[in-house]
C-alpha atoms as one frame of an Amber mdcrd trajectory, in Angstrom:
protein
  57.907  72.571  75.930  55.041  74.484  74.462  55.355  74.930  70.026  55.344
  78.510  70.846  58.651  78.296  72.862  60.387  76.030  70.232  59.924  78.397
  67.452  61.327  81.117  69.539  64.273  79.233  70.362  64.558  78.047  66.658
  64.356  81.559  65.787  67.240  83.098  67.527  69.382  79.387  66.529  69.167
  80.060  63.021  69.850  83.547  63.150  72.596  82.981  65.036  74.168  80.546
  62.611  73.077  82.567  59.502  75.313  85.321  61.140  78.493  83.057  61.557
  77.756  81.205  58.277  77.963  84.526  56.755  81.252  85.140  58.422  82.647
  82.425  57.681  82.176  82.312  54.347  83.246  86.233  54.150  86.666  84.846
  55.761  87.028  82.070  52.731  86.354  84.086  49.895  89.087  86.093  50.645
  91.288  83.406  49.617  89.346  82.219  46.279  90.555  83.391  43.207  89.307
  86.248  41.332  88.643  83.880  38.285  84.447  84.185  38.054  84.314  80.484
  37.432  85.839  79.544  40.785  83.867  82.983  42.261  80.279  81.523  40.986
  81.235  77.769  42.150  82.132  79.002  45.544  79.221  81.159  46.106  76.698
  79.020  44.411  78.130  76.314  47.052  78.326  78.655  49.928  74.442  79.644
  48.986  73.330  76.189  48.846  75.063  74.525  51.586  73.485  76.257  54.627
  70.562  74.711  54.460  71.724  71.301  55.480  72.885  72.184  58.963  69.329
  73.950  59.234  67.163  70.900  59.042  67.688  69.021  61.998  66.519  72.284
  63.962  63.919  73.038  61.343  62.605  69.338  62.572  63.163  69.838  65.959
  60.805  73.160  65.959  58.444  71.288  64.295  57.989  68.247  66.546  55.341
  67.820  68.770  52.201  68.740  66.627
């Protein structure tokens, strides 16, 4: 598979799961509580964490150079 094809396919993968990471996350702050301490833990957490189920694709665009 040519690097060109790859980092198409990586494209539309992590767009795809930015768009239900976003959704999901909309669905769980629904039921934290309006208390900005637990608001700025979950959404500092929610900001951070989507980069870990990114990398493994990240590396998998990347291979083959």
């Amino acid at each position: 598979m040519s690097m060109r094809l790859r980092k198409l396919i990586g494209l539309f993968g992590i767009l795809g799961f930015i768009v239900l990471y976003i959704a999901a996350v909309v669905r769980i702050a629904a039921y934290v509580p309006d208390h900005g301490v637990w608001q700025a833990a979950f959404y500092g957490l929610a900001g951070i964490s989507w980069g870990i189920p990114i990398l493994p694709l990240i590396s998998w665009m990347n291979r083959g150079r």
